[in-house]
C-alpha positions as CSV (number, residue, x, y, z in Angstrom):
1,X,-19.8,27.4,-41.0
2,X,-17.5,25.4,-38.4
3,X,-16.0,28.8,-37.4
4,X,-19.4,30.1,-36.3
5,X,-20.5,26.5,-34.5
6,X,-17.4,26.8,-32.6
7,X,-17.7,30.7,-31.6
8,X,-21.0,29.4,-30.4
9,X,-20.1,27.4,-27.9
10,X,-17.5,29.7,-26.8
11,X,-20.3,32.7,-25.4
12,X,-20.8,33.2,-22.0
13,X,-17.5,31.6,-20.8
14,X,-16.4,35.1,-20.4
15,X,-19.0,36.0,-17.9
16,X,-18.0,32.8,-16.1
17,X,-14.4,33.0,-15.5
18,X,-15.3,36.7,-14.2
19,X,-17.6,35.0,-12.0
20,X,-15.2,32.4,-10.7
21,X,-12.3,34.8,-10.5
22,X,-14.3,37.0,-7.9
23,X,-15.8,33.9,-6.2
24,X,-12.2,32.1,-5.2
25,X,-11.4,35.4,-3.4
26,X,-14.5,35.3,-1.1
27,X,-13.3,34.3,2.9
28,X,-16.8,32.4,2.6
29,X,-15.5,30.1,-0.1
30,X,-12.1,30.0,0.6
31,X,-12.8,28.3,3.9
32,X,-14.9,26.1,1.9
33,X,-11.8,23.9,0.7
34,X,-13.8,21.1,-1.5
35,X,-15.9,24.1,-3.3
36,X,-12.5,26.1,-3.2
37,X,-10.4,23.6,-5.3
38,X,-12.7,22.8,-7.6
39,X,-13.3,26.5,-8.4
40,X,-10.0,27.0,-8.9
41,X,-9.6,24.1,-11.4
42,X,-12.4,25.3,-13.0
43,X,-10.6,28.8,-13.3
44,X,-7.7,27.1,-14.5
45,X,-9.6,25.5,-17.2
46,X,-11.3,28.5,-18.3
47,X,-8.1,31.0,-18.6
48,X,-6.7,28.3,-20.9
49,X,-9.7,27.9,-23.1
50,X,-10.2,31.9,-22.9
51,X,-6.8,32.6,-24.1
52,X,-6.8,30.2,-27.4
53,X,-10.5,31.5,-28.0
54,X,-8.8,35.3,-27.8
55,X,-6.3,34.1,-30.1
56,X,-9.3,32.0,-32.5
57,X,-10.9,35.3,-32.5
58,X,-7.8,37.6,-33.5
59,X,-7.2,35.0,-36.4
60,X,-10.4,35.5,-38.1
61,X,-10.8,39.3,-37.3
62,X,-7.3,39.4,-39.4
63,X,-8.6,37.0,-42.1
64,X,-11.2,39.2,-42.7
65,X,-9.4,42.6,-42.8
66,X,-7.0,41.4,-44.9
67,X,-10.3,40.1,-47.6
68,X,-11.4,43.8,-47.0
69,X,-8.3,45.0,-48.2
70,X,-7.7,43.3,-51.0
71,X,-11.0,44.3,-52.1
72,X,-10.9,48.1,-51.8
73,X,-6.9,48.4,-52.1
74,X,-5.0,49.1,-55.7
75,X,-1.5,48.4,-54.2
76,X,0.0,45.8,-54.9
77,X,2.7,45.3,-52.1
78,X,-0.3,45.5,-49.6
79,X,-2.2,43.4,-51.5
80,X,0.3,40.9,-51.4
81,X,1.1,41.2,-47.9
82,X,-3.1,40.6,-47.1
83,X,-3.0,37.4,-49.1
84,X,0.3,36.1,-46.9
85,X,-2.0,37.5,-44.0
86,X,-4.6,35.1,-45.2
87,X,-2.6,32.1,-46.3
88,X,-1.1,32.3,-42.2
89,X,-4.0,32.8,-40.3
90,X,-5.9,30.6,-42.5
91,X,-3.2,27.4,-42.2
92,X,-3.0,28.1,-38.7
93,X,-6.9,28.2,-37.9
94,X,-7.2,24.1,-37.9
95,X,-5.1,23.7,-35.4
96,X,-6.4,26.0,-33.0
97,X,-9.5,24.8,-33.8
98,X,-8.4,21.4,-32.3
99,X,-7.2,22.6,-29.4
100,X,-10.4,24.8,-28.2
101,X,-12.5,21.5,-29.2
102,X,-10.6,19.4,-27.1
103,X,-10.8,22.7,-24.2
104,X,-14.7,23.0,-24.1
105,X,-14.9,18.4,-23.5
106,X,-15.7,18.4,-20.0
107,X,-12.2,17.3,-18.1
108,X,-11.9,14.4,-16.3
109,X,-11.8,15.9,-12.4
110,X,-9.2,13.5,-11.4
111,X,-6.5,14.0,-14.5
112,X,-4.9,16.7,-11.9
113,X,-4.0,15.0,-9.5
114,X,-1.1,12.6,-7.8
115,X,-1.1,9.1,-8.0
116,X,-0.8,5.8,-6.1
117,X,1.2,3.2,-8.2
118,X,0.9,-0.4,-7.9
119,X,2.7,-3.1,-9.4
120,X,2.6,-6.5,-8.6
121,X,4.1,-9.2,-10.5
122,X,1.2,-12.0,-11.5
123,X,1.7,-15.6,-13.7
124,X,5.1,-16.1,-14.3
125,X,6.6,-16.9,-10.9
126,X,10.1,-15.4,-10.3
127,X,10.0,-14.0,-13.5
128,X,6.9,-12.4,-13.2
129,X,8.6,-10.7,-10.1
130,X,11.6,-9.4,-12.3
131,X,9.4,-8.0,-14.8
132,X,6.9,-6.1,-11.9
133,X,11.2,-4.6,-11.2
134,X,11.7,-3.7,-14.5
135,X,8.4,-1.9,-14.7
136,X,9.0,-0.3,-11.2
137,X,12.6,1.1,-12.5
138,X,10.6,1.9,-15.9
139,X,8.1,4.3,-14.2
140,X,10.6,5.5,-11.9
141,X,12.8,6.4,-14.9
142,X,9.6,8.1,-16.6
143,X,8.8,10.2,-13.7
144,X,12.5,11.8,-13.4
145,X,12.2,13.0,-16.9
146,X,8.9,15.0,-16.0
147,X,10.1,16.4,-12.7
148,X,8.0,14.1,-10.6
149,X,8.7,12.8,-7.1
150,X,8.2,9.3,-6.1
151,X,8.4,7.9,-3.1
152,X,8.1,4.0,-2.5
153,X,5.3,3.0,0.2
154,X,6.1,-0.6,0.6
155,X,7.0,-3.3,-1.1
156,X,7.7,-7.0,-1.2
157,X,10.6,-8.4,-3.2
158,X,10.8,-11.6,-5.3
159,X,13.0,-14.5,-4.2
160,X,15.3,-13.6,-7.6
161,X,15.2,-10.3,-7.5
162,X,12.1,-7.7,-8.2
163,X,9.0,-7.3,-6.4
164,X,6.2,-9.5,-6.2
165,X,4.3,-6.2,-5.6
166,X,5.9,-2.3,-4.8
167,X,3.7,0.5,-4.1
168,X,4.6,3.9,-4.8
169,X,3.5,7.8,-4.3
170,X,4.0,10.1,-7.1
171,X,3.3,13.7,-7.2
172,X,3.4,16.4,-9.5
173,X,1.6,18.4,-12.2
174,X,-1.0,16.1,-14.1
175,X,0.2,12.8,-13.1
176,X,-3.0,11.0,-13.1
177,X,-3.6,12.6,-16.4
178,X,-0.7,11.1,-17.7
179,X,-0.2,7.9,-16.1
180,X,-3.9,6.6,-15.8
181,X,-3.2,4.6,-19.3
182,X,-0.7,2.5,-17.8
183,X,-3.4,0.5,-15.9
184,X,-4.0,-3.4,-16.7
185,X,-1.7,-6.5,-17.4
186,X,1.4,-5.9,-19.0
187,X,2.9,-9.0,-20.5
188,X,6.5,-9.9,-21.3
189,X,8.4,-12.4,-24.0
190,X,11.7,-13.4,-23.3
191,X,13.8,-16.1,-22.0
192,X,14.4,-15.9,-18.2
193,X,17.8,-15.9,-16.8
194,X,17.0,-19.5,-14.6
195,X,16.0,-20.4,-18.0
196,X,19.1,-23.0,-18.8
197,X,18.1,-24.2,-22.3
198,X,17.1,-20.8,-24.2
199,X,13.5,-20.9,-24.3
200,X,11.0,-17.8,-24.7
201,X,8.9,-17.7,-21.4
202,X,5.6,-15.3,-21.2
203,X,5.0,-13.7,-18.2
204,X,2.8,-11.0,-16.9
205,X,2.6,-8.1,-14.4
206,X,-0.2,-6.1,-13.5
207,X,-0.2,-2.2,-13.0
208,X,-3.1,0.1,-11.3
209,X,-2.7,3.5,-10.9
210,X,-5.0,5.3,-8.8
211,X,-6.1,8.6,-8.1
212,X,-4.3,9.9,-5.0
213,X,-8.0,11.0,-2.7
214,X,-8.0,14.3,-1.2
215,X,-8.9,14.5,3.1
216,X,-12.3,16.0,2.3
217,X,-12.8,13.4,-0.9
218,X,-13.9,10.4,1.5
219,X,-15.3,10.6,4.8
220,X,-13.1,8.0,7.2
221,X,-14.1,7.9,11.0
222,X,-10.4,7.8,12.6
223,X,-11.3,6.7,15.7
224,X,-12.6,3.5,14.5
225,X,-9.1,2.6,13.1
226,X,-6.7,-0.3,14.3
227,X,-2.7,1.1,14.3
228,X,0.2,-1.4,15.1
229,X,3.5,-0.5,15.1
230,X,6.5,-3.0,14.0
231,X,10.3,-2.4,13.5
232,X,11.1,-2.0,9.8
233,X,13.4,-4.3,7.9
234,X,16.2,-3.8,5.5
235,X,18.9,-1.0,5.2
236,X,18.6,2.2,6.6
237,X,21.3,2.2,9.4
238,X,21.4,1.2,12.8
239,X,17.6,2.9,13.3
240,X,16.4,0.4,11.4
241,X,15.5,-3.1,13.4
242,X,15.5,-1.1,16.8
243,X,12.8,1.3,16.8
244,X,9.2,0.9,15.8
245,X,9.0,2.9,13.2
246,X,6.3,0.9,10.7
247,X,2.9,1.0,10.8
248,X,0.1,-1.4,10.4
249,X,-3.4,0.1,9.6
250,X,-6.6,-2.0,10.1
251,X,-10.1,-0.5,9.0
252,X,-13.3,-2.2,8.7
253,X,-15.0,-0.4,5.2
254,X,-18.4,-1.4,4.0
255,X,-18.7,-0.5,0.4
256,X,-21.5,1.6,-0.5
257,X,-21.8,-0.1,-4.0
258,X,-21.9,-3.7,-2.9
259,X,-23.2,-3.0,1.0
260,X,-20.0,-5.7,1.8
261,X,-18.3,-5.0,4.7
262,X,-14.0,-5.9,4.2
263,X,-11.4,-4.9,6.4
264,X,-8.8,-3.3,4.9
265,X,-4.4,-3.7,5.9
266,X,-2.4,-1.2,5.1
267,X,1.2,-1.4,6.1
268,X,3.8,1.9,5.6
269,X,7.6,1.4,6.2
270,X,8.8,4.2,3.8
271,X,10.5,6.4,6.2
272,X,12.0,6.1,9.6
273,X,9.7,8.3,11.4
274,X,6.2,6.8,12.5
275,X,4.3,10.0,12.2
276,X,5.0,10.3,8.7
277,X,4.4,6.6,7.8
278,X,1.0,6.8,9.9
279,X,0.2,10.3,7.4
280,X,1.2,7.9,4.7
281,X,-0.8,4.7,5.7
282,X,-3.9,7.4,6.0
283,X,-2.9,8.8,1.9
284,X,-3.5,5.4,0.8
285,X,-6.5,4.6,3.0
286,X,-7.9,7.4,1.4
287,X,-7.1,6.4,-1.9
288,X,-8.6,2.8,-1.8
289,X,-11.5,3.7,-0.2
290,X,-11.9,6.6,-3.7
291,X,-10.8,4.2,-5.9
292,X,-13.9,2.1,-5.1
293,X,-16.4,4.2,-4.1
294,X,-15.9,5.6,-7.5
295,X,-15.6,2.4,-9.4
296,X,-19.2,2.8,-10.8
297,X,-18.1,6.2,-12.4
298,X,-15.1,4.4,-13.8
299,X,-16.9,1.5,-15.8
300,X,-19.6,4.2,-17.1
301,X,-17.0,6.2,-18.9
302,X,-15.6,2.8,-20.1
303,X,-18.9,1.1,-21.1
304,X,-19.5,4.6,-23.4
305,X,-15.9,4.5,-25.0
306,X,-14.7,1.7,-27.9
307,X,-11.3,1.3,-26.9
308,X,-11.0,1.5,-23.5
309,X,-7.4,3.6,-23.6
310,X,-7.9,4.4,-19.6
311,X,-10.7,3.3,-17.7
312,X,-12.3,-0.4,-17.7
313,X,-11.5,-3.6,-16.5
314,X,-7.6,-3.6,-14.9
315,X,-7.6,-7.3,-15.3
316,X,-7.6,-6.7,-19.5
317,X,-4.2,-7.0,-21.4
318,X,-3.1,-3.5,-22.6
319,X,0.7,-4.3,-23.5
320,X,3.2,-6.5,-24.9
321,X,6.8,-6.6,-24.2
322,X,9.0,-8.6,-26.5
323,X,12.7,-9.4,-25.6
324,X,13.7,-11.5,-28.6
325,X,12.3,-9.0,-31.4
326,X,12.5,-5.9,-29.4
327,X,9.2,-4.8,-30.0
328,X,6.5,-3.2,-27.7
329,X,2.4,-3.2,-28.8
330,X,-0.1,-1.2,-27.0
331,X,-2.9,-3.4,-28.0
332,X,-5.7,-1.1,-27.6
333,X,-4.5,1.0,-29.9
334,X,-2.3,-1.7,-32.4
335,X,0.4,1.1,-31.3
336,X,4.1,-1.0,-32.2
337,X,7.5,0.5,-32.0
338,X,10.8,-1.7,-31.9
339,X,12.7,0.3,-29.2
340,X,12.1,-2.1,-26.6
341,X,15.7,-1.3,-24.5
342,X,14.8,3.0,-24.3
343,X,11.1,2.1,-23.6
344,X,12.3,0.0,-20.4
345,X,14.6,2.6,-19.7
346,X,11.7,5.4,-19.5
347,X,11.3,6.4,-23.1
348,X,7.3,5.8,-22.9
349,X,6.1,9.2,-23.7
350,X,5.5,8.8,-27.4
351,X,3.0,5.4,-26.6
352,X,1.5,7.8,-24.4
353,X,0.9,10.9,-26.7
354,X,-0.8,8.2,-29.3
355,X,-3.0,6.8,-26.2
356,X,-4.4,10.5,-25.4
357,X,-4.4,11.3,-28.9
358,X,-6.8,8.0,-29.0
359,X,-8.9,9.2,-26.0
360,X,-9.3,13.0,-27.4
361,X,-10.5,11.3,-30.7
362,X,-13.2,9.7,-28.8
363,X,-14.1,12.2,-26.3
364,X,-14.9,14.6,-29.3
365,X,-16.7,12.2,-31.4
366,X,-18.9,12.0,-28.0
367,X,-19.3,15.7,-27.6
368,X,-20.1,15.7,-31.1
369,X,-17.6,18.5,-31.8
């Protein structure tokens, strides 16, 4: 039976979380912060698998007392009250079934954590700049709805208006999770506002979110890196202009993948205070550096899976964005709703709900569960 395959694969997780719940209060491994975290996601992981396994177990231990009852009981009101019992538990077992499969697939080890956003705006000119704005405000909108916080790193705004690329920091609970399949090309269909004679321009903007890296994820030798300070532009009071508050960051990376040596700019204006944009500059130092060290890992997940809902090639187009007929498609899934004007305005969830239902598909058909 599929009850007993499943129960199977449930035994000795019990001994484990015991295990891990006496290992993350050892001094030893505490002080071990890279072994610590990932003992504690583990643990995480484990309570919430254990307690819909509890609950899987309770179900069938009441399905079959309430068969053993109406065998050996003459009563009729009980009776009836065992075969509600087992009409409940028995509707309700598919759907925990579902979410103890989609427990026991191994987790992707970055879904927990914060993100760097980047969108820049790409064929399209001017255009292609508002759009990479609209995006930016899209996101932005998105994250308020989940609690998130995002701060803007830098950015570099189109002649009209927009960005021809903004970079920002969000954290919060599962935002990689959550936002990793809103990487690739997203193309828009509309007519520009420079547009004088009504005519349907297609433009495109790219968007890469990456895994915010942890200190002890990447090893970076400081003392080899170049700093510059600069004064910031734009508002922010009379500070602004007159003390030399930006930072510059110059780092010479060779890439373990390729053997290629690059050097690597990273400038931070965010906030007024250098120490903070130099702790910034270092976040996103970190993160590039992750993000391609771990590129390899990236295109093996995407070379096993069909529809490449997460991982793959950024350059790929995952998204249409159609003014005139209000429609959005999410081409990797043929996903198409005609709420174009709440989508832009950070009503995105839904697309992504059918993109992770997409992804779970595959990940069980690939654990074979």
């Amino acid at each position: 039976m599929a009850e007993s395959a499943l129960l199977q694969r449930l035994y000795g997780l019990d001994a484990r979380f015991q295990e891990i719940a006496t290992l993350i209060t050892d001094p030893e491994v505490i002080a071990d912060q890279p072994r610590y975290v990932k003992l504690t996601k583990e643990y995480k992981h484990l309570e919430a698998l254990l307690e819909r396994a509890n609950s899987y177990r309770q179900m069938l231990n009441d399905i079959d007392e309430a068969k053993a009852l109406l065998d050996e009981e003459s009563d009729e009101e009980l009776r009836a009250m065992a075969r509600e019992e087992i009409d409940s538990s028995s509707a309700a077992l598919p759907k925990i079934e579902e979410e103890i499969k989609l427990l026991l697939v191994p987790e992707d080890p970055e879904d927990s954590k914060n993100v760097v956003l980047e969108i820049r705006g790409g064929t399209g000119g001017d255009e292609a700049a508002l759009f990479a704005g609209d995006l930016a405000r899209m996101y932005t909108r998105y994250c308020e709805t989940k609690g998130w916080s995002v701060q803007m790193s830098s950015c570099s705004e189109g002649a009209s208006g927009g960005f021809k690329e903004v970079i920002f920091s969000i954290t919060g609970d599962g935002v990689y999770g959550t936002l990793k399949y809103e990487s690739g090309v997203h193309r828009v269909q509309r007519v520009p506002a420079t547009e004088t004679q009504g005519r349907i321009h297609t433009s495109a903007a790219s968007v890469a979110v990456l895994p915010e890296a942890e200190p002890f994820d990447v090893h970076i030798n400081e003392g080899e890196i170049k700093w510059d300070t600069f004064r910031s532009g734009g508002a922010g009071g009379q500070n602004v202009n007159k003390v030399n508050s930006g930072v510059r960051l110059r780092y010479m990376w060779t890439n373990p993948n390729t053997g290629e040596q690059q050097e690597i700019l990273i400038e931070c204006t965010e906030t007024r205070d250098q120490p903070k944009n130099k702790e910034r500059a270092l976040a996103r130092l970190r993160t590039f550096i992750y993000d391609h060290e771990h590129q390899k890992y990236v295109d093996d997940i995407a070379s096993r899976r069909k529809t490449l809902v997460s991982t793959g090639d950024r350059s790929a187009k995952i998204r249409t964005y159609n003014y005139p007929q209000g429609r959005i498609t999410d081409h990797r899934i043929g996903y198409t709703i005609y709420n174009l004007p709440a989508f832009m305005d950070g009503d995105i969830q839904d697309c992504i709900d059918h993109l992770i239902v997409a992804e779970n598909a595959e990940k069980l058909k690939e654990a074979e569960l």
